[in-house]
C-alpha positions as CSV (number, residue, x, y, z in Angstrom):
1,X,154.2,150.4,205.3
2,X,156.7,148.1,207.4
3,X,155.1,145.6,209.8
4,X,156.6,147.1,212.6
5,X,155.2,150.3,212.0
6,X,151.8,148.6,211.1
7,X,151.4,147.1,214.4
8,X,152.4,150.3,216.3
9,X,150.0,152.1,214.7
10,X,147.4,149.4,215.2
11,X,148.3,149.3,218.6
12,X,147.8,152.7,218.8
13,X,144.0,153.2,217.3
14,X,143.3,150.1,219.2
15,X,144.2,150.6,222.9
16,X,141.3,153.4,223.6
17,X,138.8,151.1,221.8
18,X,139.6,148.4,223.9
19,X,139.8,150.9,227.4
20,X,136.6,151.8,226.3
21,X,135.3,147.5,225.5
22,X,136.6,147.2,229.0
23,X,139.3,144.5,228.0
24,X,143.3,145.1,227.7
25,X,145.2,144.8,224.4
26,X,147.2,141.6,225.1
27,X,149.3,141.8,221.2
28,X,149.1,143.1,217.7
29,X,150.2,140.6,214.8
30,X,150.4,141.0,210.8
31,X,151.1,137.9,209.4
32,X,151.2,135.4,206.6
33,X,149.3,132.4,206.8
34,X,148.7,129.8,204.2
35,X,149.4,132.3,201.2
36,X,146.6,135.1,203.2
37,X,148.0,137.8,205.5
38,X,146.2,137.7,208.7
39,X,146.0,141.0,210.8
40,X,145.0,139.4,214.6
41,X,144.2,142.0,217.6
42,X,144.6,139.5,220.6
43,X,142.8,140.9,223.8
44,X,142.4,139.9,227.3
45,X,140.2,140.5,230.1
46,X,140.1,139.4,233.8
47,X,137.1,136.8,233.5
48,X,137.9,136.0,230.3
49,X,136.8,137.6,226.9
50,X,134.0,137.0,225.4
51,X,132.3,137.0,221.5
52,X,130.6,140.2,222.1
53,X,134.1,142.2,223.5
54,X,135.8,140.2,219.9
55,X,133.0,141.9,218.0
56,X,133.3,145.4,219.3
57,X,136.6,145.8,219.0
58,X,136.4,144.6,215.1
59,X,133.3,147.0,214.1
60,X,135.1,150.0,216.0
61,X,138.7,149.1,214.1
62,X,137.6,147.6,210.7
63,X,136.2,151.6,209.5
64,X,139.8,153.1,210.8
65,X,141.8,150.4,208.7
66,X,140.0,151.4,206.0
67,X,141.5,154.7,205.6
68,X,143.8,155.9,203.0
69,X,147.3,154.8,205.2
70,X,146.8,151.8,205.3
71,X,145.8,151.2,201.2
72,X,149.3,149.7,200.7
73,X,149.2,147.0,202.7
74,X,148.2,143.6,200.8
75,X,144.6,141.7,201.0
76,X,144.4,140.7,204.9
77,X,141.4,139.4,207.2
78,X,141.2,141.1,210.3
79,X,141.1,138.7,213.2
80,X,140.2,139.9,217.3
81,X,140.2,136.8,219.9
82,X,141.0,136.3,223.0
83,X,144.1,135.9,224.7
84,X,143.0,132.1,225.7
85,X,143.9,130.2,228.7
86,X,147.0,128.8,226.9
87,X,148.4,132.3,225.6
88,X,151.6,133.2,224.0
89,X,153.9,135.8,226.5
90,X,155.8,137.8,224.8
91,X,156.2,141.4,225.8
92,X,157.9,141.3,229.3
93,X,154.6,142.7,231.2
94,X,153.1,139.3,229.9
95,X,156.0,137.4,231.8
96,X,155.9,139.6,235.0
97,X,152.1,138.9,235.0
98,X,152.6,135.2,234.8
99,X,155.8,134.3,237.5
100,X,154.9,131.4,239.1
101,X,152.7,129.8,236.8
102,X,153.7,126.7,234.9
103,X,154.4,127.5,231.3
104,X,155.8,125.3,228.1
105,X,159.2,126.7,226.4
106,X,159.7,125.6,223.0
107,X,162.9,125.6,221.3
108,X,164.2,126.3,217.6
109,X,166.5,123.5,217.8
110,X,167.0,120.8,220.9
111,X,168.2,121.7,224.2
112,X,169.8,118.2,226.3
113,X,167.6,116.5,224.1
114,X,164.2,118.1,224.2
115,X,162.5,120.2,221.6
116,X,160.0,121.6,224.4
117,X,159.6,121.7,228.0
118,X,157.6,122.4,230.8
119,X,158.0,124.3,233.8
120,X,157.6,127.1,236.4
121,X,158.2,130.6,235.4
122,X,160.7,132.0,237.5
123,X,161.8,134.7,235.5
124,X,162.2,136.9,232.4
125,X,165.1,139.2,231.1
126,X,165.7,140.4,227.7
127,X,164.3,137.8,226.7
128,X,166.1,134.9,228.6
129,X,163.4,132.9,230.4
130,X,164.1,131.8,233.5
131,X,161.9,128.1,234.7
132,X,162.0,125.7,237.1
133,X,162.3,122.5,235.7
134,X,162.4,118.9,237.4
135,X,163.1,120.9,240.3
136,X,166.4,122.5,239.0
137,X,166.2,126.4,237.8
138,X,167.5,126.6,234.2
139,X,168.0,129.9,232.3
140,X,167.5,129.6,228.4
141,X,169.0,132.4,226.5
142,X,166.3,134.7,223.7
143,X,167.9,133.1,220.6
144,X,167.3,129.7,221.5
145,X,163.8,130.0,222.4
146,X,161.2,129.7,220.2
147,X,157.6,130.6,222.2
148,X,156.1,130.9,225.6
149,X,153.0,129.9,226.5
150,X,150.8,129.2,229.5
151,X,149.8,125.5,230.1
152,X,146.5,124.9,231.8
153,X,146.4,122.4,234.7
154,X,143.7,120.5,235.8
């Protein structure tokens, strides 16, 4: 099975379960880390996830996993956190949720000299990311950025 189709299909058997926990499905990942696959079920909640929502999404998937479809994918611990006060956007309902709020961009390669930077979301479109930085409003086109996340001010 292709990771694509993986994480649909996660998606799918996960968003009732997590309707149900009372928290949203924030993103679905299947990835390698350090030589071990990781599959991670990231959820959010309006004040803020908790151990408990973690745990019952994990006992309510881990039985469904466990079914004949899915014995071709490689050894893999299943992960369910929160979404964290510093989350990753990526789907554009994640950026529409978040205008306004200041963010760090992170680049593949350097942009005017800066790997990274930090800003106001102002906007999102096929995946240019528009932010408000120093003041001036700067577009940076899909291919040249890395990840989003939110930043946390105190």
């Amino acid at each position: 099975m292709q990771t694509k189709e993986l994480i649909r299909r996660v998606e799918e058997m996960a968003l009732p379960l997590c309707e149900q926990a009372g928290v949203t499905l924030w993103d679905v990942e299947f990835e390698k880390e350090g030589g071990q696959y990781m599959l991670t079920i990231t959820i959010d909640r309006d004040g803020g996830v908790d151990i408990d929502h973690c745990e019952q999404i994990s006992r309510a998937i881990d039985p469904m996993l466990d079914a004949k479809d899915f014995d071709s994918l490689p050894p893999y611990t299943l992960c369910v956190s929160s979404a964290g006060l510093e989350r990753r956007l990526k789907k554009s309902e994640h950026f529409a949720k978040y205008i306004g709020e200041t963010v760090e961009v992170k680049f593949y390669r350097a942009i005017n000299g800066a790997k990274i930077v930090e800003g106001k979301l102002m906007g999102y479109d096929n995946g240019n990311v528009t932010v408000e930085v120093g003041g001036q409003t700067v577009v940076y086109e899909a291919a040249d950025v890395a990840s989003v996340r939110l930043t946390v001010q105190f």
